[in-house]
ChimeraX commands (.cxc) that place a marker at each C-alpha (Angstrom):
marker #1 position 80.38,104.79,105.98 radius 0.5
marker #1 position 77.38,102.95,104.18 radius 0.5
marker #1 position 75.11,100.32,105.76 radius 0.5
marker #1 position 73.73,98.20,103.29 radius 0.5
marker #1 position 70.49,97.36,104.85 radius 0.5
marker #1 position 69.06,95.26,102.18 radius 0.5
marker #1 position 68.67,91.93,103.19 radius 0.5
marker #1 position 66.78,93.88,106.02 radius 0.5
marker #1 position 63.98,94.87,104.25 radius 0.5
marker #1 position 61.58,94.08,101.52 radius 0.5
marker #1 position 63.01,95.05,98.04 radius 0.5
marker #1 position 60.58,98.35,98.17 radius 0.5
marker #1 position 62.59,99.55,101.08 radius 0.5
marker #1 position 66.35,99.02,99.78 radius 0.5
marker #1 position 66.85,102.53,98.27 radius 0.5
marker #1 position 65.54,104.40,101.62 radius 0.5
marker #1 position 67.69,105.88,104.30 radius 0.5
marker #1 position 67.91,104.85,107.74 radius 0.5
marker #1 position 65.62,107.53,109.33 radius 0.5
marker #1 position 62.78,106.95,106.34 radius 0.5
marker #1 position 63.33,103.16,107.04 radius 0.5
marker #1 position 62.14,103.90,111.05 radius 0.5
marker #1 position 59.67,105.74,110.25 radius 0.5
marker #1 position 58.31,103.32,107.89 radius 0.5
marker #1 position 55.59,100.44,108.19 radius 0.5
marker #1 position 56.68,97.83,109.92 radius 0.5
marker #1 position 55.79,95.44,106.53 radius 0.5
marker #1 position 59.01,97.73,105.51 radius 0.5
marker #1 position 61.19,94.71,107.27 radius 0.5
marker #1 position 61.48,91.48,105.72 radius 0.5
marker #1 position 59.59,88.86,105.91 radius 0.5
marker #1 position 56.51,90.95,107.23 radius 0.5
marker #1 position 53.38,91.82,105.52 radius 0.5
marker #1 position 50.49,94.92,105.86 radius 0.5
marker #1 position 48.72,92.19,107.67 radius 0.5
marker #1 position 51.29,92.26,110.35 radius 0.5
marker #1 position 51.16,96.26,110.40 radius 0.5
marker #1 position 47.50,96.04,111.79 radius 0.5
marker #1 position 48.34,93.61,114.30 radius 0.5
marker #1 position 51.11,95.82,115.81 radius 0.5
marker #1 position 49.04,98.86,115.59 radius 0.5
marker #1 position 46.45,97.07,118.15 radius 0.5
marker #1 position 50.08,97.70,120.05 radius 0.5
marker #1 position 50.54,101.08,119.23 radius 0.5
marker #1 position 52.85,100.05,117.08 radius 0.5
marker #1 position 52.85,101.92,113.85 radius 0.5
marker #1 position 56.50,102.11,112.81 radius 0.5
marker #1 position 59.98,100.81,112.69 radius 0.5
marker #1 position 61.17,102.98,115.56 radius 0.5
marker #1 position 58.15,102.12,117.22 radius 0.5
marker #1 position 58.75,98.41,117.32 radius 0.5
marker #1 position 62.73,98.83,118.04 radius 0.5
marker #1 position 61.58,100.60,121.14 radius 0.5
marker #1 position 59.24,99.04,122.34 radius 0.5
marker #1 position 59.59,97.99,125.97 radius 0.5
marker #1 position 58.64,94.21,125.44 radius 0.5
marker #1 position 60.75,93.22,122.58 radius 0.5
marker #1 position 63.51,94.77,124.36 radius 0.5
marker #1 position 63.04,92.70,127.66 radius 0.5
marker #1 position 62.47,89.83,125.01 radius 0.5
marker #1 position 65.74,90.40,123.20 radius 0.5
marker #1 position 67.89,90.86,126.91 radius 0.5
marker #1 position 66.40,87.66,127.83 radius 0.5
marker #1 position 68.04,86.16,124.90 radius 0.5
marker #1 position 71.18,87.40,125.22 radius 0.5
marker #1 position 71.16,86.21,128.56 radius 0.5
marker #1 position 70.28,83.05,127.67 radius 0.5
marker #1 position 72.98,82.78,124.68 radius 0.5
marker #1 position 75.55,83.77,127.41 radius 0.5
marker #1 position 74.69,80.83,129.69 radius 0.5
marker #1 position 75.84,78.31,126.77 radius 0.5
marker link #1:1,2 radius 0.2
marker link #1:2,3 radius 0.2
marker link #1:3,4 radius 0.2
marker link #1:4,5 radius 0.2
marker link #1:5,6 radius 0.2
marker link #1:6,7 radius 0.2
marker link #1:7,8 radius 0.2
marker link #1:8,9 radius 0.2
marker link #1:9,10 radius 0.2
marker link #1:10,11 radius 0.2
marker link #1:11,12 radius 0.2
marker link #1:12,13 radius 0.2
marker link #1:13,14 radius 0.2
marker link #1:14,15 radius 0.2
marker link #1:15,16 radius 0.2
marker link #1:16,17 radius 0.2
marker link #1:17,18 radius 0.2
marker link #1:18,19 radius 0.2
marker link #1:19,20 radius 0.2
marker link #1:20,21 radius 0.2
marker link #1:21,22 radius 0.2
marker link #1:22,23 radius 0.2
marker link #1:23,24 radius 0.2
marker link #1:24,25 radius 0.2
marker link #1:25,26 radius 0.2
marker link #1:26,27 radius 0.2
marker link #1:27,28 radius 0.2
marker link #1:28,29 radius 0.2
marker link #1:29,30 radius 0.2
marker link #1:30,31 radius 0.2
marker link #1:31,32 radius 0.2
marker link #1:32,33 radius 0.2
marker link #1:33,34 radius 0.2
marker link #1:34,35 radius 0.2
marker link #1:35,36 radius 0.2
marker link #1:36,37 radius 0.2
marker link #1:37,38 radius 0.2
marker link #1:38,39 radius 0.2
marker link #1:39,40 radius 0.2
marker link #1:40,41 radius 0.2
marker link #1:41,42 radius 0.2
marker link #1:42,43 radius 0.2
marker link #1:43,44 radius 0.2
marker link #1:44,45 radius 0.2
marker link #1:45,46 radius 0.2
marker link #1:46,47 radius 0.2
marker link #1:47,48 radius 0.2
marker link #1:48,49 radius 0.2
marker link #1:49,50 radius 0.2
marker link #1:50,51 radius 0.2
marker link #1:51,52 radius 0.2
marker link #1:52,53 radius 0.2
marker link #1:53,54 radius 0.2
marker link #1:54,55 radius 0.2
marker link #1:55,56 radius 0.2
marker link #1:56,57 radius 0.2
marker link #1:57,58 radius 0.2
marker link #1:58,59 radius 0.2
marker link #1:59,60 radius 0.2
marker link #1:60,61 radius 0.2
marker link #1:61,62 radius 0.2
marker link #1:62,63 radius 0.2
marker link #1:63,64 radius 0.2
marker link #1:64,65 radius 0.2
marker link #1:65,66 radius 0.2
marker link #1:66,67 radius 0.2
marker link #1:67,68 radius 0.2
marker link #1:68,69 radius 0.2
marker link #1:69,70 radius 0.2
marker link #1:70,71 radius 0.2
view
């Protein structure tokens, strides 16, 4: 099975595989920039895996589910 990940991530990105696209920039994603890569890096955050796993945005993002559930 093939994901099509395009409308993902910026049009530099669309030929890449999923385990390139982690380990890529997070500017790789849509919508954000090289300007947004050194604001996550004050994070630690220096790649796509990094910011899927990262222990904040995954509290954020169970928050929201909860929160969608409650409607």
């Amino acid at each position: 099975m093939s994901l099509n990940l395009n409308k993902l991530v910026d049009k530099a990105w669309e030929d890449k595989g999923i385990n390139e696209l982690l380990d890529a920039p997070p500017s790789a994603l849509e919508g954000l920039t090289p300007k947004h890569d050194e604001l996550l890096a004050e994070f630690k955050i220096k790649t796509i895996r990094d910011l899927g796993n990262w222990k904040y945005a995954a509290k954020a993002h169970a928050l929201v589910q909860l929160a969608d559930g409650e409607s």
